[in-house]
C-alpha positions in Angstrom: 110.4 114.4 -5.0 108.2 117.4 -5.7 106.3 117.8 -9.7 108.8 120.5 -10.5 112.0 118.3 -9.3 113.6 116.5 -12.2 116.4 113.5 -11.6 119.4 113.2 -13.3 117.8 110.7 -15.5 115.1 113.0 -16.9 117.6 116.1 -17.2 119.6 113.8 -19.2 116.9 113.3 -21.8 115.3 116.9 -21.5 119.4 118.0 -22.8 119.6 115.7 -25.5 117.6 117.9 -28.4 119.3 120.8 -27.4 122.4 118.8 -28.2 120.9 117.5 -31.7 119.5 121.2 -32.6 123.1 122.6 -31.6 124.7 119.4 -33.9 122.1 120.1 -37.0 122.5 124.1 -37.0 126.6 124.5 -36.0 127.8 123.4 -40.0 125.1 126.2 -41.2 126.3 128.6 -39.1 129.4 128.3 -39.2 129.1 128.7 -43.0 127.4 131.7 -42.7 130.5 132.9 -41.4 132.9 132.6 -44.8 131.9 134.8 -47.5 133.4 132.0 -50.2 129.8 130.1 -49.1 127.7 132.8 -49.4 126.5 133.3 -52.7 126.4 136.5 -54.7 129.3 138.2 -52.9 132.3 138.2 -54.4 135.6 137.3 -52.3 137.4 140.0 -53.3 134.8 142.4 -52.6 134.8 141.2 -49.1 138.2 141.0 -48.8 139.0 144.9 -49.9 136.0 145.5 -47.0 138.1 143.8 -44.1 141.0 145.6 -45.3 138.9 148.8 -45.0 137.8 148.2 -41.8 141.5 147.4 -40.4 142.1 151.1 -42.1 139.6 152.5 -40.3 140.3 151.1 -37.1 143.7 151.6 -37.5 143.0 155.3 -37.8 140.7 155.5 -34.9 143.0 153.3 -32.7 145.7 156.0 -34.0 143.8 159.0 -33.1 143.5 157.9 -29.5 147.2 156.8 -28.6 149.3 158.8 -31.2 150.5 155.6 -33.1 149.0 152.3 -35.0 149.0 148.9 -33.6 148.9 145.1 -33.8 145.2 144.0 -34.6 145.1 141.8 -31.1 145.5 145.5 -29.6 143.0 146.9 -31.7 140.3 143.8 -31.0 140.6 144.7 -27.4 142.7 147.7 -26.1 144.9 145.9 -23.6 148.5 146.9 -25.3 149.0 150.1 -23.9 146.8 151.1 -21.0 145.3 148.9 -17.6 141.9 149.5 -18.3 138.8 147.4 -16.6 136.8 147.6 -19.6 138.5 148.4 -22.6 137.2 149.5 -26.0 137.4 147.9 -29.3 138.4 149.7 -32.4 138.1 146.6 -34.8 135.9 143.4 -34.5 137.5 140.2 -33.8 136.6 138.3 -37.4 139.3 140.4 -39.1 142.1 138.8 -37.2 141.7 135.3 -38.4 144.6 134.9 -41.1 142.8 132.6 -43.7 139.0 134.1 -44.2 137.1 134.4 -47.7 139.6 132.5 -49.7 142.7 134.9 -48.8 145.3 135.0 -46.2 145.9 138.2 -44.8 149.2 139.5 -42.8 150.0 142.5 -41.0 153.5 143.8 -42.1 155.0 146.6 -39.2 156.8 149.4 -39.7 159.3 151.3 -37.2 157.9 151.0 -33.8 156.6 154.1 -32.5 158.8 156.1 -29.9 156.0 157.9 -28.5 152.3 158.0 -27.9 149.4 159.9 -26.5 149.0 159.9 -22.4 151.2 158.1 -20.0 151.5 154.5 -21.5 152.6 152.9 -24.9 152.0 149.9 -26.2 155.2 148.0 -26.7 154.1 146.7 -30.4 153.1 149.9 -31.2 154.4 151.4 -34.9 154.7 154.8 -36.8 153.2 152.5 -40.1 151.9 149.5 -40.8 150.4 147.6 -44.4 147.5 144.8 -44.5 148.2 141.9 -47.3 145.4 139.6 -48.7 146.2 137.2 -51.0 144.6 134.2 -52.4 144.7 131.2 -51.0 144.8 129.6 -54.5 146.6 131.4 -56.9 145.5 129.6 -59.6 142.4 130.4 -59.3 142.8 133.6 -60.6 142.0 136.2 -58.0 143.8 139.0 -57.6 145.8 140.5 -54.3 145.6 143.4 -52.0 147.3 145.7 -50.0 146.3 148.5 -47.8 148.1 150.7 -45.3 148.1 153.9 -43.3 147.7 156.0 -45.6 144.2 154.6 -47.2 145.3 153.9 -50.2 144.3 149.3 -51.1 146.3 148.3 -54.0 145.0 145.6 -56.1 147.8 143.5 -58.2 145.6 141.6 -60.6 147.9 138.0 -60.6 147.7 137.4 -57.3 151.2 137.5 -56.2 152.1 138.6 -52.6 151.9 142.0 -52.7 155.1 144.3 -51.8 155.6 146.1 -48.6 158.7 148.6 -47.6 158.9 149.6 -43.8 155.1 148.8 -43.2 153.9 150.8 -46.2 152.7 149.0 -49.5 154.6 149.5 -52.5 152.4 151.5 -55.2 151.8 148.4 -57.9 149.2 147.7 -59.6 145.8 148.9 -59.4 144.3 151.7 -56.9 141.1 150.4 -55.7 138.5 153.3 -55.1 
């Protein structure tokens, strides 16, 4: 066997503090990940930013194909067009349905007849609204909604916000 030739044995041992490292770090990390463990930032703060960000991929994902779409189609564009490498309009963390203490929910509206260029997505809609409410009402954290049109509602007890034909129902507070 040759110095630089390692046997099973000795590759066995040389993985195992990767392993530990990976087993020490992965709760830390993973933490990092939900804003209800990062101190300082309020949840509702961070959820009115995710809804933001579904707005504004929404509207870019809109301005390409004529119509707004399920989040899956936004995270990777493979709803309406064959593409080899498709973009993304929205990052993949804002489709989990539970993140910093709220559940969100896209709500559709009428499905879009039409679109931009030769394909349509079959899930694509004419509106849409984004719901985030608290995982623990009691806890006294307010709702959201936000939808096509920009506007994020905030109803201050928490109850599931309205929605009529993918478009939130003006209650409560505007959020600026």
């Amino acid at each position: 066997m040759s110095a630089g030739a390692r046997s099973p044995r000795q590759r066995k041992w040389l993985a195992l503090p990767a392993v530990v490292i990976i087993a020490l770090v992965w709760p830390f990390a993973r933490r990092a990940t939900d804003v209800t463990a990062t101190p300082g930032v309020p949840a509702e703060a961070m959820a009115v930013e995710s809804l933001r960000a579904i707005q504004q991929g929404e509207r870019i994902y809109e301005s390409v194909h004529g119509y707004f779409d399920r989040l899956e189609c936004l995270i990777q564009d493979t709803c309406a067009a064959i593409n080899p490498s498709p973009p993304a309009y929205l990052d993949a963390s804002h489709a989990s349905p539970t993140r910093f203490g709220f559940r969100f929910r896209f709500h559709e509206g009428a499905r879009a007849a039409t679109g931009r260029g030769d394909s349509r997505s079959p899930t694509g809609v004419k509106a849409y609204a984004m719901t985030a409410t608290p995982l623990d009402r009691s806890a006294g954290h307010p709702a959201f909604c936000g939808d096509d049109t920009g506007a994020v509602f905030r109803i201050a007890d928490g109850r599931p916000p309205r929605v009529r034909r993918g478009r939130c129902v003006a209650e409560g507070a505007r959020v600026q």
